[in-house]
N, C-alpha and C positions, 0 to 999 in steps of 0.2 A: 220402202223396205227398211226395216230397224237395223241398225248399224250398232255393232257392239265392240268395248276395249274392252284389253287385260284389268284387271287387278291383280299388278304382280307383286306373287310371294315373297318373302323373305324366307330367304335359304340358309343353310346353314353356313358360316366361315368355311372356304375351303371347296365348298359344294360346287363342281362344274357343269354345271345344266344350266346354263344361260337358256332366252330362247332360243333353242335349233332352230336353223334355218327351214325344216317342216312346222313349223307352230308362228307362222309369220303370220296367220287372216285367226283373228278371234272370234270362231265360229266351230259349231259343232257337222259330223257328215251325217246326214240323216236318208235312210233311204226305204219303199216299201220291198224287204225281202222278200216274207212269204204271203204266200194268197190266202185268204180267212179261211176256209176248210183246213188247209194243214197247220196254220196256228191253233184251230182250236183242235186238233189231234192231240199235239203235241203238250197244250193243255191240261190235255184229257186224261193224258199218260200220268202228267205229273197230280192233278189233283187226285185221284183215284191212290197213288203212292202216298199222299199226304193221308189220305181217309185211312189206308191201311197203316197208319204206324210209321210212314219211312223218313219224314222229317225229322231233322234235328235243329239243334240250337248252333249258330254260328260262331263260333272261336274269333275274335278280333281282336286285335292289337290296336286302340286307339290313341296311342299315344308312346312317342320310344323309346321314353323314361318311363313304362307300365311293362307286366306283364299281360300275357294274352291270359283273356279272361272270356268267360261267356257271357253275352249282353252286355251288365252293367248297363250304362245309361245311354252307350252308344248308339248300339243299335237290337229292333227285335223281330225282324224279319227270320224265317223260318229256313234251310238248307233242304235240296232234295239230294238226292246220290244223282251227280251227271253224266252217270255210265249206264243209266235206267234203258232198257231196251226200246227202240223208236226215237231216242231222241239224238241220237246221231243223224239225222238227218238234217235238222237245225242245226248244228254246232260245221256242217260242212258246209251247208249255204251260208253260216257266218264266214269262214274260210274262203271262198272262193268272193268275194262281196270283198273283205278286205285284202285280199291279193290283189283283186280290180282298182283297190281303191290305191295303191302303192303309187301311183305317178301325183295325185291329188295330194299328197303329204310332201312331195316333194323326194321319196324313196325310190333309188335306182334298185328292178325287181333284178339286174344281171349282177348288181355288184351286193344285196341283200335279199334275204328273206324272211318270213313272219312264219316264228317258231312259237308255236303253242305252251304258254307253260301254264299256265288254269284255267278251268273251267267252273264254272257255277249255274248249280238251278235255284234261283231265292220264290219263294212264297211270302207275300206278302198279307196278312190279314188286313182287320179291321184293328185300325191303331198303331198299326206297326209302321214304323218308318228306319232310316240308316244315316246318322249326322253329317255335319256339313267333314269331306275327308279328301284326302287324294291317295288314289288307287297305288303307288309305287313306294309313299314317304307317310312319316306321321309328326306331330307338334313335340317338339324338345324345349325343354325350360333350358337357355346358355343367359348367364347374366342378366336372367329376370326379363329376359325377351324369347317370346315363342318364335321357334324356328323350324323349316321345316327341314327333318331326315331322312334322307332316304332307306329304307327298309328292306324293300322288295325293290331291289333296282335291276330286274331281268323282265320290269313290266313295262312296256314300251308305250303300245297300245291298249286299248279295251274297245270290244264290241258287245253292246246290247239288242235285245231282242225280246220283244214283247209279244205275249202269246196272250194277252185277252188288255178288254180297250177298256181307258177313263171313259165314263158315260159321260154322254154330251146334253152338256147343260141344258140347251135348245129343245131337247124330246121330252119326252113323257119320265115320269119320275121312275127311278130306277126300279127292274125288277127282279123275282129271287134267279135271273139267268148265272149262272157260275163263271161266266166269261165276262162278265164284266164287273166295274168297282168306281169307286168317287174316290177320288185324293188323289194320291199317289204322285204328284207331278215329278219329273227329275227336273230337279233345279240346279243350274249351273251359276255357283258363285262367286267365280272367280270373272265372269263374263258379265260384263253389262251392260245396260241401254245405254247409248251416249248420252241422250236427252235426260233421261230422268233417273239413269242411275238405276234402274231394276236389271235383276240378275234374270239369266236366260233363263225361262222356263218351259220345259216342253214335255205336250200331253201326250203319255203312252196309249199307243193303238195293236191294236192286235196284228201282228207281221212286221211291223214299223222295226227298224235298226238305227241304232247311233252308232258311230263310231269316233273315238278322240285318243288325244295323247294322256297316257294314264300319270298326270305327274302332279305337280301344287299349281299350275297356269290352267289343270281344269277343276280346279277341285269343288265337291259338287254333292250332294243330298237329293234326298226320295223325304219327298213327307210326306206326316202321314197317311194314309190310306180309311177315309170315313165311313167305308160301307164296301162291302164284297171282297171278290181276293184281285192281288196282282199278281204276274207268273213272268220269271223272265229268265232268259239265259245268259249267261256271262262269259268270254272268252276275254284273259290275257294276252297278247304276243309279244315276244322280244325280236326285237331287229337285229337278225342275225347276219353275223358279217358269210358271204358264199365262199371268199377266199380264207375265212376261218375253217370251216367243213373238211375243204381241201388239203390244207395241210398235216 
């Protein structure tokens, strides 16, 4: 089994986000969600919303000395609306999958909880990909050294979900099927081989989930995409204190 270490970021002076004691095994949670009929439902919703017009261009902040801009060189994956009707059902089996997963992170579920604050449906074409980034902070110029900022610091977690699959190299050359695509891999760069120094890389299947801490200790890239679409949903959560609620 490949064993993998941190490449740990540089944070910014001041920045308290050591490793958490949840981010001790440098490894991503991967698990199969949903069963291939309702992956490609869900799919089906969102490609049909792309044919009609409902995509848009993604607003990113790539950096925390920039303003939010659209694309630029970061990234050109495509936005669907993730309030689209049917697709609440994926974003709850996201929900219920990482509540389960709250003991594996090392997250007491009595003493917190996992509060939704974003959701995303990205489209991926042919050629489009999302640069190397972490999900909470982005790169500040301090003293002619790249640092990383926290930005979105109510982003704890992220869970992904892939609603149609990388074709496999092994079969027959790819066909016009809309559920499937080449490229695409999520690459984890913060993660890598012991031996050889390669960064984690893992091939999107249709139903498949990741789950990680959304911070610079995963920070991570989609490349390109060579042929056909990728389709995936995104959920944030912040780990809410329960005795916060209460009060």
């Amino acid at each position: 089994m490949t064993q993998y270490r941190f490449l740990a970021p540089s944070l910014e002076h001041g920045d308290a986000r050591p490793v958490p004691g949840w981010i001790q095994q440098p490894e991503v949670l991967q698990t199969k969600l949903l069963d291939t009929a309702t992956a490609r439902e869900l799919a089906d919703i969102i490609l049909s919303a792309h044919r009609t017009g409902q995509s848009f261009a993604s607003r990113t902040r790539y950096a925390a000395n920039t303003k939010w801009d659209v694309n630029e060189s970061f990234r050109s994956s495509k936005n669907i609306p993730s309030t689209l009707d049917g697709l609440a059902t994926g974003f709850a089996a996201m929900q219920r999958y990482a509540e389960q997963s709250m003991p594996t992170f090392g997250i007491d579920a009595e003493s917190y909880r996992l509060q939704p604050v974003n959701d995303q449906c990205l489209i991926y074409e042919t050629g489009d990909y999302i640069r190397d980034h972490a999900d909470d902070s982005a790169l500040h110029d301090v003293d002619g050294q790249q640092v990383w900022r926290a930005i979105k610091p109510d982003r704890h977690l992220v869970g992904i979900v892939w609603l149609t699959s990388q074709h496999d190299q092994t079969t027959d050359e790819l066909t016009d099927d809309p559920h499937v695509f080449e490229g695409g891999e999520l690459q984890i760069n913060s993660l890598v081989d012991v031996a050889t120094g390669s960064p984690l890389s893992i091939c999107p299947q249709a139903g498949a989930m990741v789950l990680f801490p959304a911070n610079p200790w995963y920070r991570h890239e989609v490349l390109p995409v060579r042929s056909g679409t990728r389709v995936a949903l995104t959920r944030w959560w912040k780990i809410a204190s329960r005795s916060a609620d209460a009060a």
